[in-house]
C-alpha positions as CSV (number, residue, x, y, z in Angstrom):
1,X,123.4,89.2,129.0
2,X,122.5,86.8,125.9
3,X,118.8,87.6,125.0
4,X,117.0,84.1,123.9
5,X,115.7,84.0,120.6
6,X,112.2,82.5,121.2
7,X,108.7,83.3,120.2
8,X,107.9,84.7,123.9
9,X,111.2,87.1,123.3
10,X,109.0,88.9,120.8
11,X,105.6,88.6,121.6
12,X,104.3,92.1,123.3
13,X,108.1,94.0,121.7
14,X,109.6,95.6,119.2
15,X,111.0,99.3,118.0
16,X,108.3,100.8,116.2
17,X,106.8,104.5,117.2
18,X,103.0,104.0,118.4
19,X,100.2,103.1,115.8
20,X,102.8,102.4,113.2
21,X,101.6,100.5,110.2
22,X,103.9,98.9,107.3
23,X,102.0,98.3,103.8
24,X,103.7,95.5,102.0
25,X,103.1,95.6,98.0
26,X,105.2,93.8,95.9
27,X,107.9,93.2,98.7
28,X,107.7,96.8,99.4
29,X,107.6,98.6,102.6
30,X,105.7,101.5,102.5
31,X,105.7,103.0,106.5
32,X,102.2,104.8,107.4
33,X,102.6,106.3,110.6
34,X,98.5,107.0,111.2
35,X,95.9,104.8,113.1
36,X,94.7,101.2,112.4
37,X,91.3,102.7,111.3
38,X,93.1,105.0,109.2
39,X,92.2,105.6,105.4
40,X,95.9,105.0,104.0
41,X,95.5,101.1,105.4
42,X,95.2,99.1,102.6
43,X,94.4,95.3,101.3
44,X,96.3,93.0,99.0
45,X,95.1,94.0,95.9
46,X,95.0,90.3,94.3
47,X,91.5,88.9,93.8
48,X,93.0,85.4,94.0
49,X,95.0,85.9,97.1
50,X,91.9,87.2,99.3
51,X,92.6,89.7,102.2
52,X,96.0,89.1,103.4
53,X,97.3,90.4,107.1
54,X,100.4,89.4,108.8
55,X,100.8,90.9,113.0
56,X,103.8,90.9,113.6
57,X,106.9,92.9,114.3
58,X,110.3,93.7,112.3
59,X,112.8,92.1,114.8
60,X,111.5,88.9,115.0
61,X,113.0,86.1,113.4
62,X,109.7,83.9,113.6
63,X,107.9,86.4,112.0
64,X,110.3,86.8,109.4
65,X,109.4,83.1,108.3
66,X,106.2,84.0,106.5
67,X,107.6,87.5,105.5
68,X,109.8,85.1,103.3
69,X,107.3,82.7,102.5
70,X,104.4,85.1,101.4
71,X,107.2,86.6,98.9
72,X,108.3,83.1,97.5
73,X,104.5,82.7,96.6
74,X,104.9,86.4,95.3
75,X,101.5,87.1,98.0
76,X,100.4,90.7,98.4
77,X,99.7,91.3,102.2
78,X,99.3,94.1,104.8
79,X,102.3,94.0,107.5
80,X,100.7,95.7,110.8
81,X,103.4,95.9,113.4
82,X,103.0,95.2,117.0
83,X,103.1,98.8,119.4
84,X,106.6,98.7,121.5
85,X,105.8,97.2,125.3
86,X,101.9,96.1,124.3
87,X,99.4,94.0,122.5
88,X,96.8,94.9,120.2
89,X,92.9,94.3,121.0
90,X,93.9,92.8,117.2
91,X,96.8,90.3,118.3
92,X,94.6,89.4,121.3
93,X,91.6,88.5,119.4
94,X,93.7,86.7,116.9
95,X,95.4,84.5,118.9
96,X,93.9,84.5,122.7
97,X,95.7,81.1,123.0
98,X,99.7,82.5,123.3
99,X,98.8,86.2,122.3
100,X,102.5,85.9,120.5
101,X,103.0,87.1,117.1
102,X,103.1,86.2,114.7
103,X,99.6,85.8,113.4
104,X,98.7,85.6,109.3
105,X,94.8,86.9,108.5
106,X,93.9,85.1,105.4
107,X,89.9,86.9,105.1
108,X,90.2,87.6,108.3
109,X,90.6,83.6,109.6
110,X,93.6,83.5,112.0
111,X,96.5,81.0,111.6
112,X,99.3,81.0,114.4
113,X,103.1,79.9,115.1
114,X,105.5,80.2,112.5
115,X,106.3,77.1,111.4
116,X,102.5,76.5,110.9
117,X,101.9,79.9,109.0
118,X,104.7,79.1,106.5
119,X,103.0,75.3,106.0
120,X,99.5,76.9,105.4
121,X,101.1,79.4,103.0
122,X,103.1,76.4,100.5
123,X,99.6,74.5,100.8
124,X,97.1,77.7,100.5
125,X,99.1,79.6,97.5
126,X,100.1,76.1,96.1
127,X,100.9,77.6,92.5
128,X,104.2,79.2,93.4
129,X,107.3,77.8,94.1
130,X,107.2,74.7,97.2
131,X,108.4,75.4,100.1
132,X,107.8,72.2,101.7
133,X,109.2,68.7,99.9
134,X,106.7,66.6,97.8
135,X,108.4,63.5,99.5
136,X,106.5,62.6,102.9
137,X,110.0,61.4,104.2
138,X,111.4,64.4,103.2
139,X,108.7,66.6,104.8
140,X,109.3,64.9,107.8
141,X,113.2,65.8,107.8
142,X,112.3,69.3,106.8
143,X,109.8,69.4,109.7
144,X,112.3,67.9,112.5
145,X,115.3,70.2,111.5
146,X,112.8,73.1,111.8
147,X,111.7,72.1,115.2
148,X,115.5,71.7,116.1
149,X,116.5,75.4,114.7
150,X,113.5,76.5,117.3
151,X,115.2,74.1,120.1
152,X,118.6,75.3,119.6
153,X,117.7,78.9,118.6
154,X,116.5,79.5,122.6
155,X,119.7,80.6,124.3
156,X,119.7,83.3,127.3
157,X,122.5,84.0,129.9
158,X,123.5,86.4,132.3
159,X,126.4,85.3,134.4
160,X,129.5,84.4,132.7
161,X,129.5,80.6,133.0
162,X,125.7,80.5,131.6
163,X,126.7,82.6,128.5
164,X,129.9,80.3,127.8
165,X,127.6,77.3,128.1
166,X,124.7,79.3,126.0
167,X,127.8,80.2,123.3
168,X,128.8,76.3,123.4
169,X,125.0,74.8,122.9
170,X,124.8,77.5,119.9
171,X,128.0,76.4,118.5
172,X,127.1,72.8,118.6
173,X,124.0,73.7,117.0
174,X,125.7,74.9,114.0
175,X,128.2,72.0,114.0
176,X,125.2,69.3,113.5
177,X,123.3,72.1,110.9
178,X,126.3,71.8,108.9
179,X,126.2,68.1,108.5
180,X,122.8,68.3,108.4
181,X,123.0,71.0,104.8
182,X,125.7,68.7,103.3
183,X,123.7,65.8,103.5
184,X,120.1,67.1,102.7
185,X,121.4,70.1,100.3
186,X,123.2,67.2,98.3
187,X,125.9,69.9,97.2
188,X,122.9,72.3,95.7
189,X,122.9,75.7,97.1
190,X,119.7,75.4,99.8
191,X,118.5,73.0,102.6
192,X,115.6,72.9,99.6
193,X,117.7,72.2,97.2
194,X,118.0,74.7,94.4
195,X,115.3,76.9,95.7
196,X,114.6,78.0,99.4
197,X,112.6,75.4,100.9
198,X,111.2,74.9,105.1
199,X,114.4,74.4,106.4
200,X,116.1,77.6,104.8
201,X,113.7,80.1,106.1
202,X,113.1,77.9,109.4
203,X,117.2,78.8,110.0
204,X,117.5,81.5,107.7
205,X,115.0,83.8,109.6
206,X,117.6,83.2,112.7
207,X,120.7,84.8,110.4
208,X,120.5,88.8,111.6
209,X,120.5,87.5,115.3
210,X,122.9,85.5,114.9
211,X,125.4,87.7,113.2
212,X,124.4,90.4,115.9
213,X,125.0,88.0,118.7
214,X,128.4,87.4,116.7
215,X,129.6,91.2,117.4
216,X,127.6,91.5,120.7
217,X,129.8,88.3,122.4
218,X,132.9,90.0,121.1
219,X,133.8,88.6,118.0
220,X,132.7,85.0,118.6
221,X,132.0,82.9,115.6
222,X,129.0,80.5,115.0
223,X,129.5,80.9,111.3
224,X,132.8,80.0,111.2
225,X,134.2,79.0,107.3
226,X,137.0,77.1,108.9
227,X,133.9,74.7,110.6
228,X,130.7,75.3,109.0
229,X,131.9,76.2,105.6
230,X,128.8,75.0,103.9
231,X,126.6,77.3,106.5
232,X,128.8,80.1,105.6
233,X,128.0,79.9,101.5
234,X,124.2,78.7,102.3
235,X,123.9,81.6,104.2
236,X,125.3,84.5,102.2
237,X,123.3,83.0,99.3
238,X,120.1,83.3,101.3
239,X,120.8,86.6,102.6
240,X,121.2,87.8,98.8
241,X,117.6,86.2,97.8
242,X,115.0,88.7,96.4
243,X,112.4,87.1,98.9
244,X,114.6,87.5,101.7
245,X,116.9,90.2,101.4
246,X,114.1,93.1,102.4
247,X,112.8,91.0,104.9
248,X,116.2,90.3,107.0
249,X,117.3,93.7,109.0
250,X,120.6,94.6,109.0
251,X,122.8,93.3,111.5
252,X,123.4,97.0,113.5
253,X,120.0,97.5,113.5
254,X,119.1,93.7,115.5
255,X,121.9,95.4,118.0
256,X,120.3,98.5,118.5
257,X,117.0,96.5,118.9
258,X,118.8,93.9,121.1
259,X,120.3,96.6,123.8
260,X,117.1,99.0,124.0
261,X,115.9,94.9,124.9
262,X,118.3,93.8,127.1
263,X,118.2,97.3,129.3
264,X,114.2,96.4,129.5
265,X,114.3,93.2,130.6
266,X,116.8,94.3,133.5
267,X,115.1,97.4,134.6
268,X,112.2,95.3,134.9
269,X,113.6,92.7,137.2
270,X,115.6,95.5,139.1
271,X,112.0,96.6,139.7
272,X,110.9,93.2,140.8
C-alpha cells in the first residue's frame, strides 16, 4: 500500500503523545509535554513579528512549507502539534472550512493551505530574504510548478498494478521537475536561484516522503543521478540548508510514521 501524500493524508494524524506542544525559538525545538493552557506555552518573543502560531504536525510535508519559510524570514513562532487520530477545538475554529492543517496564527488571524501560508509569510515579513520572484512572470511559473508538485505529489495504491502505475506517474513527475530545475535554476543551485525560493520548499517539503517511499517500494528510485542528476544535487543541497535541515525528519522516522499509517487506514476499512 502506497499512502498518498496530500493535505487530507495529514489533516486529523500524526505521531505525537496527547497534549504535546513544540516551542520553536530560533529554529529550536523545545518538546513541552503539558496542556495547551499550560504556563510553559510561550509567544514569539519579537515585538515586530506579533504572536506567531503555526497547527500543524511533524510528518507533514505541507506543513513543513512554512516551517521553512518562517525560518528563511528568521520568524519566531509557537509550533502546536495536532493530537494523533483528532482535531483540536483550536484547528477547528481556525479553519472550519477543510479543518486540515496546516494553519499559521499571525495575532491570532488565521491563514490556511500551504502554498498560501508561505505567500503571506514572503509578503508579511518582507525584510528577509524572497521567497517568491520579483518578476510577475516568474511568480507565475513559481506558482504553476508549485501547484504541479501538489498534483503529482498525490499518489496511493493498493493492488499491484495501481502501485506500478502510482510508481510510473511519480517517476514522470520527477522527469519533467528535472527539466523544469535546469531551465528555471539557470545552472544556480535552487529553483530560486541562489537562495531557496517557492518552488524549492513547494518540492523540497516532499523530500523525506519521498526518500522513505524510495526504501518502502524496495529500492525504487525517483531520484535517480543517472536521470534527474540535477534533482539529485538540488536536493542534497536543500536538505543541508540551516532553514531546512531541522525541519525535514529523517527518512526512518517518515517510515515509522508511514506504517503505524498504513496499518490505520486498513484496520479502518477492515472495520467498514
Amino acid at each position: 500500500y502506497i499512502p498518498a501524500i496530500s493535505p487530507t493524508l495529514f489533516s486529523s494524524h500524526n505521531s505525537n503523545p496527547p497534549n504535546k506542544i513544540v516551542h520553536i525559538h530560533r529554529n529550536r525545538e523545545v518538546p513541552c509535554f503539558s496542556s495547551i493552557s499550560s504556563s510553559c506555552k510561550t509567544m514569539a518573543t519579537n515585538n515586530n513579528n506579533g504572536d506567531v502560531k503555526l497547527i500543524g504536525a511533524w510528518p507533514s510535508p505541507f506543513v513543513m512549507r512554512p516551517r521553512i519559510a518562517l525560518n528563511i524570514k528568521s520568524v519566531e513562532y509557537e509550533f502546536l502539534q495536532e493530537q494523533f487520530g483528532s482535531k483540536s477545538d483550536l484547528l477547528l475554529k481556525s479553519n472550519p472550512v477543510h479543518k486540515k492543517i496546516p494553519v499559521l496564527l499571525h495575532n491570532d488571524k488565521p491563514i490556511c493551505e500551504s502554498n498560501i501560508i508561505v505567500e503571506y509569510i514572503d509578503e508579511v515579513w518582507s525584510a528577509g530574504p524572497s521567497i517568491l520572484p520579483s518578476d510577475a512572470h516568474d511568480r507565475a511559473v513559481a506558482r504553476f510548478w508549485a501547484a504541479y508538485v501538489d498534483e503529482k505529489g498525490a499518489a496511493a495504491a493498493s493492488s499491484e498494478e495501481a502501485k506500478n502505475a502510482a510508481v510510473d506517474q511519480l517517476k514522470e513527475g520527477m522527469a519533467l521537475l528535472e527539466g523544469a530545475y535546469v531551465e528555471i535554476s539557470k545552472g544556480k543551485d535552487f529553483f530560486g536561484g541562489e537562495k531557496i525560493g517557492f518552488i524549492d520548499i513547494a518540492f523540497g517539503s516532499m523530500l523525506a516522503w519521498l526518500r522513505a517511499l524510495q526504501v518502502m517500494l524496495g529500492g525504487v528510485k525517483l531520484l535517480d543521478e543517472e536521470k534527474t542528476p540535477g534533482l539529485c544535487k538540488w536536493a542534497a543541497k536543500f536538505s543541508a540548508d540551516p532553514a531546512v535541515k531541522d525541519v525535514l525528519p529523517e527518512t526512518e522516522k517518515i517510515i515509522e510514521f508511514a506504517k503505524l499509517l498504513v496499518a490505520k487506514i486498513k484496520a479502518a476499512a477492515a472495520s467498514s
